[in-house]
PDBQT receptor file of N, H, CA, C and O in Angstrom, charges set to zero:
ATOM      1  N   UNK A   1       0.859  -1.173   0.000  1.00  0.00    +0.000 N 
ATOM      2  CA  UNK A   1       0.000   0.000   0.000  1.00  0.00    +0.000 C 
ATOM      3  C   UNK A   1       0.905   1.237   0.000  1.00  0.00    +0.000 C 
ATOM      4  O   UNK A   1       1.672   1.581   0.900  1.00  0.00    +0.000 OA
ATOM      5  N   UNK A   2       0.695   1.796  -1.083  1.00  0.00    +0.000 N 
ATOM      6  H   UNK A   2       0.072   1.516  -1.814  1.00  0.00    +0.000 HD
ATOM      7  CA  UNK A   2       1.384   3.565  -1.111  1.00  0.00    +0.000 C 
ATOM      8  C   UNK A   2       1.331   4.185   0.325  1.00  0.00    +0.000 C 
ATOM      9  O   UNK A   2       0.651   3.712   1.236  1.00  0.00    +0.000 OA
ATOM     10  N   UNK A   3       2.018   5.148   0.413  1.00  0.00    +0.000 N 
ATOM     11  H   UNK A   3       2.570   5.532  -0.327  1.00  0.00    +0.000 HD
ATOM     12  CA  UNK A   3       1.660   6.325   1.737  1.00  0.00    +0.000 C 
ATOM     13  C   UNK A   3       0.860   6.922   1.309  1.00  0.00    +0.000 C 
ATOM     14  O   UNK A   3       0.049   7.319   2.145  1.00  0.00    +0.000 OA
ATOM     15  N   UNK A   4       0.680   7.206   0.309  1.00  0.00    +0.000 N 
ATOM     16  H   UNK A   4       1.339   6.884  -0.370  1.00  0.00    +0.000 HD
ATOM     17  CA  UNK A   4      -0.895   8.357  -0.385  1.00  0.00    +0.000 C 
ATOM     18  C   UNK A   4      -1.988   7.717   0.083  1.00  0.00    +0.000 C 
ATOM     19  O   UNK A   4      -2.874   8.380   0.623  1.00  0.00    +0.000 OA
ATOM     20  N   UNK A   5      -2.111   6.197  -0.061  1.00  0.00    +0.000 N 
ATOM     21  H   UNK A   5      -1.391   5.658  -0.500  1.00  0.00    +0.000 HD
ATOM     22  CA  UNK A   5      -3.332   5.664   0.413  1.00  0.00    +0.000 C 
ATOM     23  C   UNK A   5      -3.331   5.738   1.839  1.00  0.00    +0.000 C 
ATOM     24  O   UNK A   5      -4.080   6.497   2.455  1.00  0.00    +0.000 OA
ATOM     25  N   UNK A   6      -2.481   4.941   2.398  1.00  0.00    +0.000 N 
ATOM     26  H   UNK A   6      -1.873   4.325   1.897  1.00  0.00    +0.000 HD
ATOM     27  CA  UNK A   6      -1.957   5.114   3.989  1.00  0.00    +0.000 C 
ATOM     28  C   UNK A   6      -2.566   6.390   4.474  1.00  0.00    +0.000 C 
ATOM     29  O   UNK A   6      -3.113   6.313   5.574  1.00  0.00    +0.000 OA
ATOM     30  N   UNK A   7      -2.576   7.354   3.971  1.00  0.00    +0.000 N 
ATOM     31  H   UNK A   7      -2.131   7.417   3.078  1.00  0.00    +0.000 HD
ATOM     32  CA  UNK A   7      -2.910   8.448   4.170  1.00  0.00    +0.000 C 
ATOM     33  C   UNK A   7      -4.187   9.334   4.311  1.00  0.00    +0.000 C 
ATOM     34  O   UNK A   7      -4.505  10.190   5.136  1.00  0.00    +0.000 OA
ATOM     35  N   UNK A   8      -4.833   8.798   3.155  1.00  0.00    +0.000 N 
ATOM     36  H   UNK A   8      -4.574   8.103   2.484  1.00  0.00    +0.000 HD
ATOM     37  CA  UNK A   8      -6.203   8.429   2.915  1.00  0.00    +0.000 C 
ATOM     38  C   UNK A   8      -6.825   7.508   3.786  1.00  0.00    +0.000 C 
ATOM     39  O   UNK A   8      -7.589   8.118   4.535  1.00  0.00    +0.000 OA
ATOM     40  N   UNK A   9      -6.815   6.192   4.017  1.00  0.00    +0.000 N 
ATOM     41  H   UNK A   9      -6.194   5.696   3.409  1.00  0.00    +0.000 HD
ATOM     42  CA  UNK A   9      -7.535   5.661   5.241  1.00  0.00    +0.000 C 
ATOM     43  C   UNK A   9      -6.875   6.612   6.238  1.00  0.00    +0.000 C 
ATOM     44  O   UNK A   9      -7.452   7.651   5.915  1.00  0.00    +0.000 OA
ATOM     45  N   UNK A  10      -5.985   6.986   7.317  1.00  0.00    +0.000 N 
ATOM     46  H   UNK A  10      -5.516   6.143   7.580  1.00  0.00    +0.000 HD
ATOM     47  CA  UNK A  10      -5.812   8.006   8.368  1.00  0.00    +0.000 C 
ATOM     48  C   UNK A  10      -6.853   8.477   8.330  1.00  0.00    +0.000 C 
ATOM     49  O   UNK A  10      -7.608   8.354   9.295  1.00  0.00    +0.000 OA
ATOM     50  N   UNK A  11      -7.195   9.112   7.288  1.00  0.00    +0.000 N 
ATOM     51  H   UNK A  11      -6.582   9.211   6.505  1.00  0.00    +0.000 HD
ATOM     52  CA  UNK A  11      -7.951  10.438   7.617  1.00  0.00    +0.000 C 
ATOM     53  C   UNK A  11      -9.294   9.641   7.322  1.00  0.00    +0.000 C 
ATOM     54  O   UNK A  11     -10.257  10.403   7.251  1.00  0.00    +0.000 OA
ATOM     55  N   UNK A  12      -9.598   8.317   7.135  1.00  0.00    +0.000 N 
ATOM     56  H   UNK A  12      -8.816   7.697   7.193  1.00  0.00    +0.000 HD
ATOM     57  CA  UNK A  12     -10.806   8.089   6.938  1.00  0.00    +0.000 C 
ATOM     58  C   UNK A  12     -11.093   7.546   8.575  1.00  0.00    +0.000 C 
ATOM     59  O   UNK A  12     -11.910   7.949   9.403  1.00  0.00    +0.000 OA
ATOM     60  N   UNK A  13     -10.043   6.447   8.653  1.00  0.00    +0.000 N 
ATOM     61  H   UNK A  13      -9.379   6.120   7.980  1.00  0.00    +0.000 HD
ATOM     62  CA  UNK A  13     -10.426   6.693  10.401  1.00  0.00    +0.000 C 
ATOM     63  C   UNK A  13     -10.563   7.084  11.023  1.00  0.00    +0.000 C 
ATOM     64  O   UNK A  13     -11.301   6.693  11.928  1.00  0.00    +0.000 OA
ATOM     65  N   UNK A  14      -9.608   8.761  10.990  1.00  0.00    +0.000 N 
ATOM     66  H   UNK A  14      -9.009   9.079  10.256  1.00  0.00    +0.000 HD
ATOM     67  CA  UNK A  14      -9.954   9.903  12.505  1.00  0.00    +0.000 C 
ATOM     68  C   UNK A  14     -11.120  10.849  11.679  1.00  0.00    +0.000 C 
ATOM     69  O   UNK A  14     -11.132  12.044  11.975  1.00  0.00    +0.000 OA
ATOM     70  N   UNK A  15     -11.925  10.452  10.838  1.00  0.00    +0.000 N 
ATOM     71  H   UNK A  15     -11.915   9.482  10.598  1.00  0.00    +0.000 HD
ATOM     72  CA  UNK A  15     -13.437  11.113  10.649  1.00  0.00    +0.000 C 
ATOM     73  C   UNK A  15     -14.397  10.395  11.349  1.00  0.00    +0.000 C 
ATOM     74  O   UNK A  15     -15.293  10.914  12.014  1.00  0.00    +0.000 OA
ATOM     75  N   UNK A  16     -14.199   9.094  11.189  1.00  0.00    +0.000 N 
ATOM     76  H   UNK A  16     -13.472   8.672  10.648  1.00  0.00    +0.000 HD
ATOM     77  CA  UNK A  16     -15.019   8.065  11.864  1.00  0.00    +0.000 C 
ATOM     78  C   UNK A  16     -15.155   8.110  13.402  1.00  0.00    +0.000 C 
ATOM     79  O   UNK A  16     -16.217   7.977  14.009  1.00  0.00    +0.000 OA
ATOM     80  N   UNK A  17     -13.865   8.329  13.985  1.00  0.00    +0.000 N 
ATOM     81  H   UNK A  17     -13.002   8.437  13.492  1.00  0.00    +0.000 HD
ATOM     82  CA  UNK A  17     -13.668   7.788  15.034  1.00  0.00    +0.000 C 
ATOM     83  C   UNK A  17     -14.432   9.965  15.744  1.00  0.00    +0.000 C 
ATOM     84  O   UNK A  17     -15.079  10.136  16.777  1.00  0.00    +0.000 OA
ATOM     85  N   UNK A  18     -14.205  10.589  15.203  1.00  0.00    +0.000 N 
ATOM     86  H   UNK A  18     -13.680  10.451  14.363  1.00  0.00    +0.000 HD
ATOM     87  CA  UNK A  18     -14.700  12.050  15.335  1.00  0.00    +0.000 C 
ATOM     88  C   UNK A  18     -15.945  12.080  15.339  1.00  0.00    +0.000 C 
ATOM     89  O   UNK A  18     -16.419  12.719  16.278  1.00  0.00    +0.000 OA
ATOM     90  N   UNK A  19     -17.014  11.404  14.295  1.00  0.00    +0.000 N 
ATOM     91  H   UNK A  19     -16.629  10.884  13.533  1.00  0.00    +0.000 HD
ATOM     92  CA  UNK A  19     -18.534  11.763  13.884  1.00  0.00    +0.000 C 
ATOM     93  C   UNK A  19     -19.281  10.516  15.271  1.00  0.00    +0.000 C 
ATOM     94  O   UNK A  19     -20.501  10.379  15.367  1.00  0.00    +0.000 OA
ATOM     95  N   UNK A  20     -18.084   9.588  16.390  1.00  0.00    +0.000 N 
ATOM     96  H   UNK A  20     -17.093   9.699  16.311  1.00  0.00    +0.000 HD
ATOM     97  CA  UNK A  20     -18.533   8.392  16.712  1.00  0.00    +0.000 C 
ATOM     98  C   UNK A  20     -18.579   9.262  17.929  1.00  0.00    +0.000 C 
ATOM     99  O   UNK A  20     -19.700   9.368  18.427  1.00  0.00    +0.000 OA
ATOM    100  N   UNK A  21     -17.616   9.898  18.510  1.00  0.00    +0.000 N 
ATOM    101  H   UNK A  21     -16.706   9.812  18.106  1.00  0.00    +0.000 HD
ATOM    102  CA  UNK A  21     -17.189  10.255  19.600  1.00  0.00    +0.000 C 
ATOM    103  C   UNK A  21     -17.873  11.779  19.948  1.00  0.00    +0.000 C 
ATOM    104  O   UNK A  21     -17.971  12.233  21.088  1.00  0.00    +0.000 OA
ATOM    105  N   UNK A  22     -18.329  12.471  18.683  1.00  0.00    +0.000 N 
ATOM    106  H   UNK A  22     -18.250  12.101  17.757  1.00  0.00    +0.000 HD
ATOM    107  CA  UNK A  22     -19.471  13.329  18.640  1.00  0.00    +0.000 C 
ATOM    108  C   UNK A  22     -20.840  12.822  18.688  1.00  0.00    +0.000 C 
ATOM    109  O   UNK A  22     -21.722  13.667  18.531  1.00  0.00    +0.000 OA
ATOM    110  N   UNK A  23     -21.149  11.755  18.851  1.00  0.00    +0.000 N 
ATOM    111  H   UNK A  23     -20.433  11.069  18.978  1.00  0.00    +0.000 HD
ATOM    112  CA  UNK A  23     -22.793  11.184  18.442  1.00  0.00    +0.000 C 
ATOM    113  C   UNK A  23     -23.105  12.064  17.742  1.00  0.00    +0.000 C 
ATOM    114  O   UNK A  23     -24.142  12.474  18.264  1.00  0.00    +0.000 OA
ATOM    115  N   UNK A  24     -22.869  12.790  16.695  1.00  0.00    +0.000 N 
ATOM    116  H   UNK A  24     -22.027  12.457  16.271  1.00  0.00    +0.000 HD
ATOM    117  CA  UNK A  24     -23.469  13.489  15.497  1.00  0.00    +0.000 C 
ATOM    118  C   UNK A  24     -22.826  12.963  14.616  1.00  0.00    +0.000 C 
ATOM    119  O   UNK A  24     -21.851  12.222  14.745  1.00  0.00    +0.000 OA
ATOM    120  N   UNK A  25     -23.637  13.525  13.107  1.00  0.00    +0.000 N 
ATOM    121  H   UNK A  25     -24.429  14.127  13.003  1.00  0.00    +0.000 HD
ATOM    122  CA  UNK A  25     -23.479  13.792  11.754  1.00  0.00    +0.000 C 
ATOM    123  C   UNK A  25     -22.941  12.765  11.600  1.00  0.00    +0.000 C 
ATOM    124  O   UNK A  25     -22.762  11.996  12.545  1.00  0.00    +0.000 OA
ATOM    125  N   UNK A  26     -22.338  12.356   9.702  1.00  0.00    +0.000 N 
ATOM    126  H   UNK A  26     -22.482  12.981   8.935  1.00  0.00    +0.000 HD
ATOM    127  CA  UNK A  26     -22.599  11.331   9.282  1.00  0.00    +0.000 C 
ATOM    128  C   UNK A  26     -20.774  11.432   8.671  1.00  0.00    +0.000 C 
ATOM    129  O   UNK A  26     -20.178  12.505   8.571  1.00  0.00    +0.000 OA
ATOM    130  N   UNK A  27     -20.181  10.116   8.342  1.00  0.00    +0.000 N 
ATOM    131  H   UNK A  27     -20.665   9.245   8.423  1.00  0.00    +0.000 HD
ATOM    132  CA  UNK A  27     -19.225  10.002   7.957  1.00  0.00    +0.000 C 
ATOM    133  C   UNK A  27     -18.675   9.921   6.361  1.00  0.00    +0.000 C 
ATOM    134  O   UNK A  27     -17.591   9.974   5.780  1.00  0.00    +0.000 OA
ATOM    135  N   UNK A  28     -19.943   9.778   6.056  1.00  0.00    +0.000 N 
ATOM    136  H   UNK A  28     -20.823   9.735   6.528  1.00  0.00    +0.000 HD
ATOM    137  CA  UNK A  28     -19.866   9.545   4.691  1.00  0.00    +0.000 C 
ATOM    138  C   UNK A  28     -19.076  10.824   3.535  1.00  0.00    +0.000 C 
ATOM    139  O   UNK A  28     -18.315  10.619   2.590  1.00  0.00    +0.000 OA
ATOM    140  N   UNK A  29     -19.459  11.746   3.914  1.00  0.00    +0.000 N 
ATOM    141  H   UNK A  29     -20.077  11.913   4.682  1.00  0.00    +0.000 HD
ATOM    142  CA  UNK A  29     -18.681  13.072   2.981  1.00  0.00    +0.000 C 
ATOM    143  C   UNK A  29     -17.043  13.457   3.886  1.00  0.00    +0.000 C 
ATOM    144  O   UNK A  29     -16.475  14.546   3.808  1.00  0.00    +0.000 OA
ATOM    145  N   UNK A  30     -16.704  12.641   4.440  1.00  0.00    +0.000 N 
ATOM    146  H   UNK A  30     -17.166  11.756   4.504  1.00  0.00    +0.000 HD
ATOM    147  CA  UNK A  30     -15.171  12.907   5.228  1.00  0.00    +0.000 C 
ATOM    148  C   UNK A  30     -14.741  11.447   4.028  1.00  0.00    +0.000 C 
ATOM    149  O   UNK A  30     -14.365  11.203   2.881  1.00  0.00    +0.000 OA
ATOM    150  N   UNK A  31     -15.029  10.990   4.971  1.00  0.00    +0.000 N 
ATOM    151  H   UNK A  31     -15.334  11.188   5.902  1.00  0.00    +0.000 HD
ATOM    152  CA  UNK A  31     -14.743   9.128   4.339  1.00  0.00    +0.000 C 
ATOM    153  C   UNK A  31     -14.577   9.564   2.240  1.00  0.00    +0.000 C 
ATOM    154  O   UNK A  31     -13.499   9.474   1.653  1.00  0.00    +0.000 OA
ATOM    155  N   UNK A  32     -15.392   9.828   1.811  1.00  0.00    +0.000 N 
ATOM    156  H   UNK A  32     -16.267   9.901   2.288  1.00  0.00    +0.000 HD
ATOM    157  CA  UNK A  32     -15.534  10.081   0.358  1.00  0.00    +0.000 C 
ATOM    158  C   UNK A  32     -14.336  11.191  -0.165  1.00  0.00    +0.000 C 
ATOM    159  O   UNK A  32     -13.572  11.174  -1.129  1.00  0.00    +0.000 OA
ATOM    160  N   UNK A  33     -14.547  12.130   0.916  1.00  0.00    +0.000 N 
ATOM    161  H   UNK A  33     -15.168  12.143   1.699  1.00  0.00    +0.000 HD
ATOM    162  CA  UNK A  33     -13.296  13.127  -0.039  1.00  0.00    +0.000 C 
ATOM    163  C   UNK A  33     -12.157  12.784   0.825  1.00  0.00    +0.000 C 
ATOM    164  O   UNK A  33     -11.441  13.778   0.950  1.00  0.00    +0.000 OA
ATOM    165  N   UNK A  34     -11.565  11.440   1.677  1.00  0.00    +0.000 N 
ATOM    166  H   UNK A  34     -12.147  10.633   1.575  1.00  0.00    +0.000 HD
ATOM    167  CA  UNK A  34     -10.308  11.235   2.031  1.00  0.00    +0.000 C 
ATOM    168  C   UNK A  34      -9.458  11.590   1.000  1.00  0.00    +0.000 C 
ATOM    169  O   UNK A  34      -8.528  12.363   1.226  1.00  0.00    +0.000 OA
ATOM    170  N   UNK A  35      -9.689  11.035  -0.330  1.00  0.00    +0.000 N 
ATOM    171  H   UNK A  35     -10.445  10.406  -0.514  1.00  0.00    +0.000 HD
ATOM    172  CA  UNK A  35      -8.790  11.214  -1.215  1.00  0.00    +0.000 C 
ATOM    173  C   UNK A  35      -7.996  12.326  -1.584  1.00  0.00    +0.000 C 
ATOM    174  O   UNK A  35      -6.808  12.642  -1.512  1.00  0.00    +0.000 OA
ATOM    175  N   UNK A  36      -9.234  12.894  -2.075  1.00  0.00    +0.000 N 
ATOM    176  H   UNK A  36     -10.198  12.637  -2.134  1.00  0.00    +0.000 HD
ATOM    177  CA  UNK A  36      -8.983  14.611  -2.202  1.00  0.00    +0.000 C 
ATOM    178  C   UNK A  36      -8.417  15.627  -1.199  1.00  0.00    +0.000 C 
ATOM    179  O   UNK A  36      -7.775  16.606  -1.579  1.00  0.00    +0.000 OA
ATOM    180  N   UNK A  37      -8.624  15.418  -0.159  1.00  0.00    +0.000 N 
ATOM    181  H   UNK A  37      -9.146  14.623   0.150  1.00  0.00    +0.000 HD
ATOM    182  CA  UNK A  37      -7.724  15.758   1.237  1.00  0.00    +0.000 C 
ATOM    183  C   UNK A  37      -6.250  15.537   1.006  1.00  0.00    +0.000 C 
ATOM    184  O   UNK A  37      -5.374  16.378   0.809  1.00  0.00    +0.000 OA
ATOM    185  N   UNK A  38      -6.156  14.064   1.081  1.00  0.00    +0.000 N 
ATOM    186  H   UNK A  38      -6.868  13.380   1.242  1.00  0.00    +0.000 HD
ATOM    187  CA  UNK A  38      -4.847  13.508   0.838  1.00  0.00    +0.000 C 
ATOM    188  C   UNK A  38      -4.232  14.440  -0.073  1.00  0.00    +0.000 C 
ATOM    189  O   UNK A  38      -3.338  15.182   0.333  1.00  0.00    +0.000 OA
ATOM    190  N   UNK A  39      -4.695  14.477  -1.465  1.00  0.00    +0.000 N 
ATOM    191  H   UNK A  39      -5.422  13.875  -1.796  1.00  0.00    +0.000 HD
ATOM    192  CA  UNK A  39      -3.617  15.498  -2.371  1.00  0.00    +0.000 C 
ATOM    193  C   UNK A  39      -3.387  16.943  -2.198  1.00  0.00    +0.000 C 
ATOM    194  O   UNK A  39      -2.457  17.666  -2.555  1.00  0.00    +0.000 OA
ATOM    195  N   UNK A  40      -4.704  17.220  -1.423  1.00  0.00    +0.000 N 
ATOM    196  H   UNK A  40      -5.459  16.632  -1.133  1.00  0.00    +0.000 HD
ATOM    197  CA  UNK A  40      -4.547  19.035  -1.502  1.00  0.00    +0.000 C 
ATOM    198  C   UNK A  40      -3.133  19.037   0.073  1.00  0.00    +0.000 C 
ATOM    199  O   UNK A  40      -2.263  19.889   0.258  1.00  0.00    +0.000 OA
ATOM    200  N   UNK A  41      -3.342  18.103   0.700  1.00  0.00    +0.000 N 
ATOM    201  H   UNK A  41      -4.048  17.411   0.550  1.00  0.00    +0.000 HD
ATOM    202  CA  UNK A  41      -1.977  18.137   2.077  1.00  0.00    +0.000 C 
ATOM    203  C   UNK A  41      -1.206  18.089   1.632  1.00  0.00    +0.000 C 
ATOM    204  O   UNK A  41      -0.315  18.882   1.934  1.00  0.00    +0.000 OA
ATOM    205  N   UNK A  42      -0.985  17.055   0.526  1.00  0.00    +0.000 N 
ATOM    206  H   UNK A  42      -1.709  16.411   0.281  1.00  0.00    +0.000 HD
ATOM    207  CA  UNK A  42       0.527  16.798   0.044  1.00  0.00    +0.000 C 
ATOM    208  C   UNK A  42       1.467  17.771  -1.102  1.00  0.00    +0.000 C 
ATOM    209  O   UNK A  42       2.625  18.186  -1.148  1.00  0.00    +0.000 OA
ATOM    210  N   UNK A  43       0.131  17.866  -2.050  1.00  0.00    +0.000 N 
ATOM    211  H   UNK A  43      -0.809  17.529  -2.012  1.00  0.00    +0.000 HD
ATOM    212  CA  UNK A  43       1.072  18.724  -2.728  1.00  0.00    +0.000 C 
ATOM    213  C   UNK A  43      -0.085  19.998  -2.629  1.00  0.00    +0.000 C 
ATOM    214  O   UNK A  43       0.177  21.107  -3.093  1.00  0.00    +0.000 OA
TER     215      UNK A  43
């Protein structure tokens, strides 16, 4: 597994583990633009 992906799940887990530990809102639009996160951090 790349670090780009590596990177991408991170941030899909600490959305999850954020929307769980808030009993609010939904994970689905964190989880979906992990990707896009990932590239706008990196480059």
């Amino acid at each position: 597994m790349s670090s780009r992906q590596e990177l991408a799940n991170a941030i899909r887990v600490l959305s999850m583990d954020a929307v769980q530990k808030a009993k609010s809102g939904h994970p689905g639009a964190p989880m979906g633009m992990a990707d896009i996160a990932e590239v706008l951090w990196r480059d």
